[in-house]
MILUMVO-689329 format. One record per atom (N, C-alpha, C): residue number from 1; residue in three letters; atom name; z, y, x. Coordinates in Angstrom, 1 decimal. Layout:
REM residues N
k r a zz yy xx
NUM Ala CA Z Y X
...
//
This chain:
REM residues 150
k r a zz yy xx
1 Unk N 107.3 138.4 107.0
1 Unk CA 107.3 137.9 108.4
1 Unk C 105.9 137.3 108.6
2 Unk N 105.2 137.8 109.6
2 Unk CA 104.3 137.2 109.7
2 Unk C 104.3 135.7 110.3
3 Unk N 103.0 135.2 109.9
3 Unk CA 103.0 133.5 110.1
3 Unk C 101.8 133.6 111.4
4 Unk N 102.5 132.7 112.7
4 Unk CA 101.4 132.7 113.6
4 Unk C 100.3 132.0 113.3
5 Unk N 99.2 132.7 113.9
5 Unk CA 98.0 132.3 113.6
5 Unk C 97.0 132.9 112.5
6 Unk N 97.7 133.2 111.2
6 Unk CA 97.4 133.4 110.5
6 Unk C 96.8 135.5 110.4
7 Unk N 95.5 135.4 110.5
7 Unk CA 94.9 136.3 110.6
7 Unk C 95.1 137.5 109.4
8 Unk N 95.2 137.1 107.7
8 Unk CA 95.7 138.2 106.9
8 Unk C 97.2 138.4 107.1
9 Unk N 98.1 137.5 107.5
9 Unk CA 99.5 137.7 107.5
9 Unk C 99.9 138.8 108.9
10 Unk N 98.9 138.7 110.1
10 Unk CA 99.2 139.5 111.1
10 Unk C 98.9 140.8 110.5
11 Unk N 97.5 141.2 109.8
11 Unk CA 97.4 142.5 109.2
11 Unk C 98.4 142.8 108.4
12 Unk N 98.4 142.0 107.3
12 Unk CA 99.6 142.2 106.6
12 Unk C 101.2 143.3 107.0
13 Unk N 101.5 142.0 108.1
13 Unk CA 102.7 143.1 108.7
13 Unk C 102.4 144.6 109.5
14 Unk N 101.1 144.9 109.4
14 Unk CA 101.0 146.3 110.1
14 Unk C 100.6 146.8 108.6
15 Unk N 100.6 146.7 107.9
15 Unk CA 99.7 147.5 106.7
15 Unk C 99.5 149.2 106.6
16 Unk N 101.0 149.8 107.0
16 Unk CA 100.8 151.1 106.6
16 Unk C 99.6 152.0 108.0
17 Unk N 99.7 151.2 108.5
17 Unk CA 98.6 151.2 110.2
17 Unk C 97.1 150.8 109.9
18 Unk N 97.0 150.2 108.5
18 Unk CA 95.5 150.1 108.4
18 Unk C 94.6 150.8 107.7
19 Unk N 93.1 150.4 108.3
19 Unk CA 92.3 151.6 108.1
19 Unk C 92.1 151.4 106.2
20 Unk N 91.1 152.5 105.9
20 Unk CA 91.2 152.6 104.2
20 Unk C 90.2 151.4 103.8
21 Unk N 89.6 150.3 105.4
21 Unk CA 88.6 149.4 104.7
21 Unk C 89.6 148.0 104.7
22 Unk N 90.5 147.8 105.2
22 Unk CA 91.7 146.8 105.3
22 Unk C 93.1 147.0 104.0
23 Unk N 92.7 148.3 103.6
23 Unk CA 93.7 148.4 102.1
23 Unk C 93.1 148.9 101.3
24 Unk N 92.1 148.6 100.7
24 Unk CA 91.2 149.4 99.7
24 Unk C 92.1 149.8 98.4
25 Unk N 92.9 148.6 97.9
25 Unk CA 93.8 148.6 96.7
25 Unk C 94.7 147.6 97.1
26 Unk N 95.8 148.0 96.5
26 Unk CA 96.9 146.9 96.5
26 Unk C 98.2 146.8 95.6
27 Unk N 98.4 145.6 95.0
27 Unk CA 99.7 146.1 94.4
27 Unk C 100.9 144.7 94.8
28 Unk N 101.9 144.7 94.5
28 Unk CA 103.0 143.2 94.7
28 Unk C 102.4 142.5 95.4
29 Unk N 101.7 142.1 94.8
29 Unk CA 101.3 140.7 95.0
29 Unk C 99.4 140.6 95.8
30 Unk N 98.9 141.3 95.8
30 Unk CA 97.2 141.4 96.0
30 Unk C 97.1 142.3 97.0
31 Unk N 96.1 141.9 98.3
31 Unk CA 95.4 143.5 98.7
31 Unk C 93.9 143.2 98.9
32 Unk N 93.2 144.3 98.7
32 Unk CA 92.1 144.2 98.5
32 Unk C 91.6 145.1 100.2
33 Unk N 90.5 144.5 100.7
33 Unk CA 89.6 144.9 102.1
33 Unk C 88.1 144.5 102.1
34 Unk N 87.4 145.1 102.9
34 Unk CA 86.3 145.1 103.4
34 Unk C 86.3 143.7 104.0
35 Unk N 85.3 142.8 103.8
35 Unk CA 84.8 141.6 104.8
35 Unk C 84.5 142.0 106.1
36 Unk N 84.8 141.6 107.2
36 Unk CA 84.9 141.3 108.5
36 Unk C 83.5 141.4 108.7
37 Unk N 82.8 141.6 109.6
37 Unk CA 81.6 140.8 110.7
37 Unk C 80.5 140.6 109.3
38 Unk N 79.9 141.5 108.5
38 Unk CA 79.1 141.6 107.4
38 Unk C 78.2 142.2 107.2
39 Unk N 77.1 142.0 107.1
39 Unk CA 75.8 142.8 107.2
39 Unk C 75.6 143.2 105.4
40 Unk N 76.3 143.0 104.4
40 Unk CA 76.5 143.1 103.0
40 Unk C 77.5 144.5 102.6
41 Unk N 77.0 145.6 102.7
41 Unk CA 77.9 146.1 102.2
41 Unk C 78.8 146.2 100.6
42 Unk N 80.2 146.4 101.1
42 Unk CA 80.9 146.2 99.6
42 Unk C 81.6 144.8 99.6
43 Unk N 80.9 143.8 100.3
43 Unk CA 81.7 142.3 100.6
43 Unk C 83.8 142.2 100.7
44 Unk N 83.9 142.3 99.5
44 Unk CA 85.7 142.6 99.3
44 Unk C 85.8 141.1 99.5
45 Unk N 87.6 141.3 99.8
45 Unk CA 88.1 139.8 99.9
45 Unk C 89.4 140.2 99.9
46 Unk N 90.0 139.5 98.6
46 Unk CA 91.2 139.6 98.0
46 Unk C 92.0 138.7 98.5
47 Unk N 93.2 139.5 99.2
47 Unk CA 94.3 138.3 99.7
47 Unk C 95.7 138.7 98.9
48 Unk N 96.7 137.2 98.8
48 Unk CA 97.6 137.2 98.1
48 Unk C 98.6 137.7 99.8
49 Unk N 99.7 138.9 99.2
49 Unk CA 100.4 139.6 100.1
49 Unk C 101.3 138.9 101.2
50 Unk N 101.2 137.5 100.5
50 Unk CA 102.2 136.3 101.2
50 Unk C 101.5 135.4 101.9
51 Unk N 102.2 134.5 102.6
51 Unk CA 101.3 133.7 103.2
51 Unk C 101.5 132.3 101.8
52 Unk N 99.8 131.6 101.7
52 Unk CA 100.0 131.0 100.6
52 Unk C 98.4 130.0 101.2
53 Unk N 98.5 129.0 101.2
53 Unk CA 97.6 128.3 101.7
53 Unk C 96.9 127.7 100.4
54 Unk N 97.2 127.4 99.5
54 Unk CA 96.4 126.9 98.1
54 Unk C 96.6 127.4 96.9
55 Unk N 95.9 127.5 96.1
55 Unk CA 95.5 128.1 95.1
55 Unk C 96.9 127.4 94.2
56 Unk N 97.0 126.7 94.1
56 Unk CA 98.2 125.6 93.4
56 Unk C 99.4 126.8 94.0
57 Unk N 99.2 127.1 94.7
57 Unk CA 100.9 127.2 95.7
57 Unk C 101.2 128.9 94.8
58 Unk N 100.1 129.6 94.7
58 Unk CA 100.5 130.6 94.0
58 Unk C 101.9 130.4 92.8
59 Unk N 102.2 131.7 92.6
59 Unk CA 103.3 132.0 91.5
59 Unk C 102.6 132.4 90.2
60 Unk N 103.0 132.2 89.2
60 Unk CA 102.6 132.6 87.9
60 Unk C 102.1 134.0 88.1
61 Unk N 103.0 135.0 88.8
61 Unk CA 103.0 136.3 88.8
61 Unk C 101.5 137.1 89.2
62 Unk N 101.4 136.0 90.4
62 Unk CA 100.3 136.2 91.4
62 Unk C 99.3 135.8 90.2
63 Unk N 99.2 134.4 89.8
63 Unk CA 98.3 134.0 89.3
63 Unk C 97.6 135.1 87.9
64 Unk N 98.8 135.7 87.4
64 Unk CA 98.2 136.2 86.5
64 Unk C 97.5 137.5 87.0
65 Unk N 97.9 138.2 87.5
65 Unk CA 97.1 139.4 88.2
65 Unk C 95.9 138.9 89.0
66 Unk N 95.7 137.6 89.5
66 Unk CA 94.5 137.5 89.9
66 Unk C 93.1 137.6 89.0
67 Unk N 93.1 136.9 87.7
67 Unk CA 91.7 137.2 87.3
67 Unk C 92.0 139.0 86.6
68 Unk N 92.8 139.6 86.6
68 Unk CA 92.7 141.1 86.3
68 Unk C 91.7 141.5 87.8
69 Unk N 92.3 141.0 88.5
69 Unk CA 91.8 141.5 90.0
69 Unk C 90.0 141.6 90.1
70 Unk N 90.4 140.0 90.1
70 Unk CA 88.9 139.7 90.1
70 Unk C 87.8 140.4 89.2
71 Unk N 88.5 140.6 87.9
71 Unk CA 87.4 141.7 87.0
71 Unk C 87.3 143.2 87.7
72 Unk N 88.3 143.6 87.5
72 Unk CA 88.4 144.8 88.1
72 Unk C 87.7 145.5 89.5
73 Unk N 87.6 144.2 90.0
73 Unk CA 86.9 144.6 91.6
73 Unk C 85.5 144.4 91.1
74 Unk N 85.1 143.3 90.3
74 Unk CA 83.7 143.1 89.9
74 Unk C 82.7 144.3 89.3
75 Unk N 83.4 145.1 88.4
75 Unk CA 83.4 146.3 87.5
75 Unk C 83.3 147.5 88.7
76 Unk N 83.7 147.6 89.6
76 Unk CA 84.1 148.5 90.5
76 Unk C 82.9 148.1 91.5
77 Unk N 82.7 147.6 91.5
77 Unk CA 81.7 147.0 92.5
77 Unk C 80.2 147.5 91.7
78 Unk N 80.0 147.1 90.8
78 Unk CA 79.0 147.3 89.8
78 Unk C 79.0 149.3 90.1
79 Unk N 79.8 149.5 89.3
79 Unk CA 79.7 151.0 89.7
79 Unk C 79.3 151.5 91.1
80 Unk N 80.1 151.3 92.3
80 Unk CA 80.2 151.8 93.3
80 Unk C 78.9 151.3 93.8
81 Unk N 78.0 149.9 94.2
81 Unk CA 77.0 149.6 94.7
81 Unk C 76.0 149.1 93.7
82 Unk N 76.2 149.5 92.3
82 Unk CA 74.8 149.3 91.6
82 Unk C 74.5 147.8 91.2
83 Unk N 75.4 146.7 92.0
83 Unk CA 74.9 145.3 92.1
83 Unk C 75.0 144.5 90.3
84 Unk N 73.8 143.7 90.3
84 Unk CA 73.7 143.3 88.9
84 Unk C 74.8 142.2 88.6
85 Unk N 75.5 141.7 89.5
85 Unk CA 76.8 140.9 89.6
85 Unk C 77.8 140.5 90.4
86 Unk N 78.3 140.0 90.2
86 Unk CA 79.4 139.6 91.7
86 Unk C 79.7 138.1 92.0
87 Unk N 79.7 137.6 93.4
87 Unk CA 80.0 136.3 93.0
87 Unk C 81.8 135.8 93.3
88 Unk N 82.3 135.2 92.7
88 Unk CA 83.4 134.7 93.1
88 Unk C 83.9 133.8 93.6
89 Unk N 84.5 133.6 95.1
89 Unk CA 84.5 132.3 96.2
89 Unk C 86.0 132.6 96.8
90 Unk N 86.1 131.0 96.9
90 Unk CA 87.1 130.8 97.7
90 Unk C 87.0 129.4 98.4
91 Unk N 87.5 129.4 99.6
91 Unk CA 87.9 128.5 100.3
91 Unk C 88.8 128.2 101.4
92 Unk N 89.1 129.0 102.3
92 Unk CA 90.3 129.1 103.0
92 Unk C 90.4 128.3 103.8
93 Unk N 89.1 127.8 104.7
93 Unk CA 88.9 126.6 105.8
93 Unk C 88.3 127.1 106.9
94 Unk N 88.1 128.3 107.5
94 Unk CA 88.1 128.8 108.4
94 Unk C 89.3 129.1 109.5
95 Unk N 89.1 128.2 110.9
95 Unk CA 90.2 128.6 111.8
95 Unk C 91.0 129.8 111.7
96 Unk N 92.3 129.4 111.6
96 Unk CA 92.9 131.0 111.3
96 Unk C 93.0 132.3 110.2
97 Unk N 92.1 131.4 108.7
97 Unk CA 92.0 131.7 107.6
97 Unk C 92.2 131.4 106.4
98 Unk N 93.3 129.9 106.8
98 Unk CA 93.7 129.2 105.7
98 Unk C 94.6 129.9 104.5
99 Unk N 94.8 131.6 104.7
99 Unk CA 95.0 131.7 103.9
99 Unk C 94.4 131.8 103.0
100 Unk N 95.1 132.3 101.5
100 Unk CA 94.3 131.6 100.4
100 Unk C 93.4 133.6 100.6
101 Unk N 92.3 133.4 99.8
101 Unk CA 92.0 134.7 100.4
101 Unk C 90.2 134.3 99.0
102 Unk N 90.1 135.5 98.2
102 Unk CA 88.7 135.0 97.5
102 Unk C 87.8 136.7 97.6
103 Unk N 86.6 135.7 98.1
103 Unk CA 85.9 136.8 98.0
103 Unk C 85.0 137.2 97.0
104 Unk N 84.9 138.8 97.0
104 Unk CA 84.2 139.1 95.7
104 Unk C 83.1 139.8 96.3
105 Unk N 81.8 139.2 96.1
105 Unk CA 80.7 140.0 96.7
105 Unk C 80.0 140.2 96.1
106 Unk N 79.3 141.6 96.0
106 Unk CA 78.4 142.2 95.0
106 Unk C 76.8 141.2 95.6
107 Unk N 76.3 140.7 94.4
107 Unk CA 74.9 140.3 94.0
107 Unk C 74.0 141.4 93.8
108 Unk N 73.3 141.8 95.1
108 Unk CA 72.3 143.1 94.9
108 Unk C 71.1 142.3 94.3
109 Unk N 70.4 143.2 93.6
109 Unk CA 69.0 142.4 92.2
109 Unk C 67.9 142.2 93.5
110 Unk N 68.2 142.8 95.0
110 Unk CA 67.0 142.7 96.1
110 Unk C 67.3 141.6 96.8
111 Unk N 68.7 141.1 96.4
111 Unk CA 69.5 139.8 98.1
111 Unk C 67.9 138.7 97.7
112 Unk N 67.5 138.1 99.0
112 Unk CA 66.4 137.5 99.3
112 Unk C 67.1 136.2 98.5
113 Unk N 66.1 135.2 97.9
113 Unk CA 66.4 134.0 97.3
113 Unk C 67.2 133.2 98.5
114 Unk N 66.5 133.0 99.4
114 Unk CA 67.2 132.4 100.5
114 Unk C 68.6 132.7 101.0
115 Unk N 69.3 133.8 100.2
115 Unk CA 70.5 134.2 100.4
115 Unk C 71.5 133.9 99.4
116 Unk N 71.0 133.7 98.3
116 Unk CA 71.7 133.4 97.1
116 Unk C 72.4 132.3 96.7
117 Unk N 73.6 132.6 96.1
117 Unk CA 74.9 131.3 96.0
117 Unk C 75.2 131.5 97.0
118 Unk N 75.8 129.8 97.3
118 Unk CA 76.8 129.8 98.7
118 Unk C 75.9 130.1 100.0
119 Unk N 74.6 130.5 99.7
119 Unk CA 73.9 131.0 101.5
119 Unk C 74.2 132.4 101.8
120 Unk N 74.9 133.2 100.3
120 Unk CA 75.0 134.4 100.8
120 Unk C 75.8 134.7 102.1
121 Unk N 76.7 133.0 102.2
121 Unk CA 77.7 133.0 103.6
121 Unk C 76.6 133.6 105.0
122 Unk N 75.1 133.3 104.5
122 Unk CA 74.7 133.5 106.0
122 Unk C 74.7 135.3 106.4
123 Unk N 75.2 136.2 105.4
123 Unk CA 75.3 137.6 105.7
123 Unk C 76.6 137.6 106.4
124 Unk N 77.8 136.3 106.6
124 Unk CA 79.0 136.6 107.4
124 Unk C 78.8 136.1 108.9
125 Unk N 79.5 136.9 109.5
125 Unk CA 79.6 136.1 110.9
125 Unk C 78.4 137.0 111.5
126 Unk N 77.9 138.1 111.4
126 Unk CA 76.3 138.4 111.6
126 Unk C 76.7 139.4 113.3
127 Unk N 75.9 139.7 114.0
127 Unk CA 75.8 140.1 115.0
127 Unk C 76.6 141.7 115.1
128 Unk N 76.9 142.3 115.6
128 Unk CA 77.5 143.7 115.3
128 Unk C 76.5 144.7 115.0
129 Unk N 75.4 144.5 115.5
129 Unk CA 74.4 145.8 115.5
129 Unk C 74.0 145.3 114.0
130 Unk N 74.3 144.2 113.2
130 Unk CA 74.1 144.2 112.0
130 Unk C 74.9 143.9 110.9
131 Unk N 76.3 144.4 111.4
131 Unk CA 77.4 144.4 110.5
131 Unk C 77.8 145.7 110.1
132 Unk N 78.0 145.9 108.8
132 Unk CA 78.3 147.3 108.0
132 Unk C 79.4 148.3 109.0
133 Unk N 78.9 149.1 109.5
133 Unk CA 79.6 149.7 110.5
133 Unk C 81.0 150.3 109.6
134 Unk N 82.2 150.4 110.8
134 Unk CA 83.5 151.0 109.9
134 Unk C 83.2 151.8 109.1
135 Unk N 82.6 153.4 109.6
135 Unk CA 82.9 154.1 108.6
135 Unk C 82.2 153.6 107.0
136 Unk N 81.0 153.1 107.3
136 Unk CA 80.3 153.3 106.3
136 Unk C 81.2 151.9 105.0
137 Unk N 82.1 151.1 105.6
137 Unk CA 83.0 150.3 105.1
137 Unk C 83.9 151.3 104.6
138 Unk N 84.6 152.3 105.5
138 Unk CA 85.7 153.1 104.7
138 Unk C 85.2 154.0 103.9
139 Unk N 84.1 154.2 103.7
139 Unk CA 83.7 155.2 102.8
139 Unk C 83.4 154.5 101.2
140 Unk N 82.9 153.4 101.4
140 Unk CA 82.6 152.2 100.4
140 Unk C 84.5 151.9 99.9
141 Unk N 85.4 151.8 100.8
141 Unk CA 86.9 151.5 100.3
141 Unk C 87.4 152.8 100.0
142 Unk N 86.8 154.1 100.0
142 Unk CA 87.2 155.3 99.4
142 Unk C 87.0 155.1 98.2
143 Unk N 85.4 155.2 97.7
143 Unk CA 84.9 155.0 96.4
143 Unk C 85.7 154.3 95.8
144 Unk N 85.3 152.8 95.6
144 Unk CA 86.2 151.8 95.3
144 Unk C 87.4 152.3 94.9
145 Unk N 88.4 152.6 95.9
145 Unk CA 89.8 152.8 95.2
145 Unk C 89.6 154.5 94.3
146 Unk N 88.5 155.2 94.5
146 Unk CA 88.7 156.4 93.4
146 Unk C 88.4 155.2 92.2
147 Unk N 87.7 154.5 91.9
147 Unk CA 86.6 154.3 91.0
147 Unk C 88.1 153.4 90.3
148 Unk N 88.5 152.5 91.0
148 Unk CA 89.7 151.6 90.7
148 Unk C 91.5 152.2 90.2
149 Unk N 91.5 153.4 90.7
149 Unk CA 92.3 154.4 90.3
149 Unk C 92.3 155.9 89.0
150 Unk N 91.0 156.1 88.8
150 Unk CA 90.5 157.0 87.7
150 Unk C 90.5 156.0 86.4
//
């Protein structure tokens, strides 16, 4: 049931309705998408299938599949965009985004210094004519799930 307000829970209840950049991977407990409004291509963000506002609130079950997750999307990312790392973030303080939700974004060896660590935030939120257009997001959530599935 979806929770009002809550922006992964509204997707959530449409799931079998979303595009291949909104379900890249998923299993019980995890679904994996494309970042929103991102001029970074590959910018995944792992959400728990429930609504769950803190990291504490998770279940064992969840909990343990999460750092599988987190490697696995890291590795997958490495392959798919080349990136020399990935960084791992969470916070869940954006209007309408308290769910618990972590993002995994590939560290290209070119991102400008000025973008690195927590400024990489300044590639979110970015204007449309400079955010990773759909398709070129579903084609990156194609790879990905071959790369994640083989």
């Amino acid at each position: 049931m979806p929770i009002p307000n809550c922006y992964a829970c509204g997707k959530e209840s449409r799931f079998d309705d979303l595009p291949p950049r909104e379900r890249i991977v998923s299993d019980e407990h995890w679904r994996v998408v494309h970042a929103l409004d991102t001029a970074l291509p590959g910018w995944l963000v792992l959400l728990p299938r429930r609504h769950v506002t803190a990291v504490h609130d998770l279940t064992d079950a969840e909990a343990a599949a999460l750092g599988t997750w987190q490697v696995r999307l890291s590795r997958a990312l490495h392959v798919v965009t080349g990136c020399m790392k990935t960084y791992v973030i969470q916070f869940a303080e954006a209007e309408g985004f308290a769910h618990v939700h972590f993002h995994i974004v590939p560290r290209m060896a070119d991102l400008p210094r000025e973008l690195r660590g927590p400024h990489v935030f300044g590639l979110l939120q970015r204007p449309e004519q400079e955010c990773v257009p759909a398709d070129r997001a579903d084609g990156i959530a194609h790879a990905l799930r071959r790369e994640l599935t083989s």
